[in-house]
C-alpha positions in Angstrom: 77.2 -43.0 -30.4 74.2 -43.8 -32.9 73.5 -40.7 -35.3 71.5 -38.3 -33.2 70.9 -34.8 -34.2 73.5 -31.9 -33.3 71.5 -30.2 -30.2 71.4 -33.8 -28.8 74.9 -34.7 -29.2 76.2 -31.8 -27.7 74.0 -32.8 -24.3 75.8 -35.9 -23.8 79.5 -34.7 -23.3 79.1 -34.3 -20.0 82.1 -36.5 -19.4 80.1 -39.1 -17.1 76.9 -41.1 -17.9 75.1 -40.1 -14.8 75.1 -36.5 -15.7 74.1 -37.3 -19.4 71.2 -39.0 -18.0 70.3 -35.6 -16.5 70.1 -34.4 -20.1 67.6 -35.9 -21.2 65.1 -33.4 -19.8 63.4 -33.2 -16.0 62.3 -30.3 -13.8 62.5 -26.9 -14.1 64.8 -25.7 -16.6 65.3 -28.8 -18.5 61.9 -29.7 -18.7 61.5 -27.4 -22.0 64.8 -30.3 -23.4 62.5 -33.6 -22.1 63.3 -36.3 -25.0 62.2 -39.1 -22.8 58.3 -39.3 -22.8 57.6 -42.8 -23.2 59.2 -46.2 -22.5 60.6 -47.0 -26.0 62.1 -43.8 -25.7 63.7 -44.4 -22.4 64.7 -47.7 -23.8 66.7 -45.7 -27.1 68.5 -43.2 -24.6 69.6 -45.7 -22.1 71.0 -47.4 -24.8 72.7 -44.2 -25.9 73.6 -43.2 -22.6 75.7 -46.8 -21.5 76.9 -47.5 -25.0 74.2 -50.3 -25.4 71.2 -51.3 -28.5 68.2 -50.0 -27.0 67.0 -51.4 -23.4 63.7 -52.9 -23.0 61.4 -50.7 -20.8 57.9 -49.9 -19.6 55.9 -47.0 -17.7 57.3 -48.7 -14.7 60.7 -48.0 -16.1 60.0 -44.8 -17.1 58.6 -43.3 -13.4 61.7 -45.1 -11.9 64.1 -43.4 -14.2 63.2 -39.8 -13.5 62.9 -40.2 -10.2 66.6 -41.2 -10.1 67.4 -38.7 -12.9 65.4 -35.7 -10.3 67.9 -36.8 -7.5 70.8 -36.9 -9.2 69.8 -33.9 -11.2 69.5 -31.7 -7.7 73.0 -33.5 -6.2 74.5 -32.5 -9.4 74.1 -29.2 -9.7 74.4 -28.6 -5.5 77.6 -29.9 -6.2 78.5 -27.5 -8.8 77.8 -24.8 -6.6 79.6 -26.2 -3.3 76.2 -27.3 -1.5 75.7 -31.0 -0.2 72.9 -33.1 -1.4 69.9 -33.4 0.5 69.9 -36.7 2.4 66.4 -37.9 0.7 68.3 -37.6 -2.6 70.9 -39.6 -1.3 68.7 -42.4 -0.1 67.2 -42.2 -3.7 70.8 -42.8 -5.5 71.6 -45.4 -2.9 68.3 -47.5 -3.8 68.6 -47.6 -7.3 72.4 -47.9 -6.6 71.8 -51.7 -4.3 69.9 -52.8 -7.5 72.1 -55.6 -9.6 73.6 -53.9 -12.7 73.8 -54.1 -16.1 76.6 -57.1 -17.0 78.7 -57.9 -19.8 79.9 -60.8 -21.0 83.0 -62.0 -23.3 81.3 -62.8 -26.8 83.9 -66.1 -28.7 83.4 -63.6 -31.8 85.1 -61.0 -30.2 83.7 -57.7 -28.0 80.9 -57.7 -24.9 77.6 -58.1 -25.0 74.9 -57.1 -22.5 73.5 -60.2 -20.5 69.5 -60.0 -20.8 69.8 -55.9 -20.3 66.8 -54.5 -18.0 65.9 -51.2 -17.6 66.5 -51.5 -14.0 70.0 -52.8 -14.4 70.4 -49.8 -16.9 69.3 -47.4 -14.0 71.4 -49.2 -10.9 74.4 -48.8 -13.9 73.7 -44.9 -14.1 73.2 -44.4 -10.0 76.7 -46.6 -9.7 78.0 -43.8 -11.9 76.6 -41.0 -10.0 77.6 -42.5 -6.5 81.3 -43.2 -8.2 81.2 -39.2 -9.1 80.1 -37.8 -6.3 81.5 -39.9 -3.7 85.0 -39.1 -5.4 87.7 -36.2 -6.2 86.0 -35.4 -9.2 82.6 -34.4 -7.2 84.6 -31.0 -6.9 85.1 -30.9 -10.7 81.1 -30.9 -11.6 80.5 -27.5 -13.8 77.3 -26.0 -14.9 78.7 -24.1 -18.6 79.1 -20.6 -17.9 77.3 -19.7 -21.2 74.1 -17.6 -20.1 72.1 -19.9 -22.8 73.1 -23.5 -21.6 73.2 -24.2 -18.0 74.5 -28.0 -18.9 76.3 -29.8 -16.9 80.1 -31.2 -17.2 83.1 -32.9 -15.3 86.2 -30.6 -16.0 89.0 -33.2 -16.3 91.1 -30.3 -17.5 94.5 -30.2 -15.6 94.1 -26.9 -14.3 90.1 -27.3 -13.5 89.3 -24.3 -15.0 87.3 -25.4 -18.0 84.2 -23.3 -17.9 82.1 -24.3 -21.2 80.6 -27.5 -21.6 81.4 -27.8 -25.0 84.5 -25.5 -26.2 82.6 -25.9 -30.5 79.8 -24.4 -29.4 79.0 -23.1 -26.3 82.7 -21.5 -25.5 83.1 -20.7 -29.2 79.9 -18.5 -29.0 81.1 -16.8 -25.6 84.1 -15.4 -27.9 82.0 -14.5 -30.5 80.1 -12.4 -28.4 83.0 -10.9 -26.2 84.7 -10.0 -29.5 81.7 -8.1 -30.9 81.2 -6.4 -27.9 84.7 -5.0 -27.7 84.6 -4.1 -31.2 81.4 -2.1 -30.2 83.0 -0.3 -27.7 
């Protein structure tokens, strides 16, 4: 991942691209984290987010993306709670979804490239991811961290699925902290 600043690196370890998307601000209580406010920055964070160089995009680009990014946003964290998503936001994941994706070729130097990368292939990419996580097993294993300051979200791929911080050096780290001071107190 390209050198990006602590706070930001932490947001994308959500263990799925689709939910890293979700990270980059929206609605409610992420909209105090937005980092994507105009199209060049949409275009750095979609390459972030899909392992790409930055992705071509525009104001068109930029609408489209957080309307996909609000509907996967609410099916997310419904499904961290056990709810099921509302059937306008799955409409929404299905569009973007039908939308050709992002392709890769085999370069004769070695590696992949990306063949003319779009921002709307970047987005059908990201809702593939999404419909591959929450039409799957691991729709059960969406999180929101259980630290009172974070409220990001994470796929628990832990064996026993009880992983409950969405990043163990910071977030689960400080929880200890905390508890241990406060028995100490006591």
């Amino acid at each position: 991942m390209p050198a990006l600043p602590m706070e930001l690196r932490r947001r994308f370890r959500s263990g799925r691209a689709s939910l890293n998307l979700v990270h980059t601000g929206g609605a409610v209580e992420l909209d105090r984290a937005e980092v994507v406010h105009t199209p060049a920055d949409l275009g750095r964070f979609l390459g972030i987010l899909l392992g790409a160089p930055p992705i071509p995009a525009d104001q068109h680009d930029l609408a489209a993306m957080r309307r996909l990014r609000s509907a996967v946003m609410r099916m997310a964290y419904g499904f961290a709670v056990g709810t099921r998503p509302l059937p306008a936001d799955v409409d929404i994941l299905n569009a973007f979804a039908a939308d050709p994706p992002l392709v890769r070729s085999l370069h004769w130097e070695g590696g992949t490239r990306l063949v003319d990368p779009t921002a709307a292939a970047a987005l059908a990419t990201l809702a593939r991811d999404a419909v591959d996580l929450f039409g799957g097993r691991l729709a059960a294993r969406i999180r929101v961290c259980a630290a009172e300051d974070c409220g990001l979200l994470f796929v628990d791929a832990s064996r026993p699925g009880r992983r409950r911080w969405c990043s163990m050096e910071r977030c689960g780290n400080l929880a200890k902290v905390r508890g241990h001071r406060a028995r100490r107190a006591d």
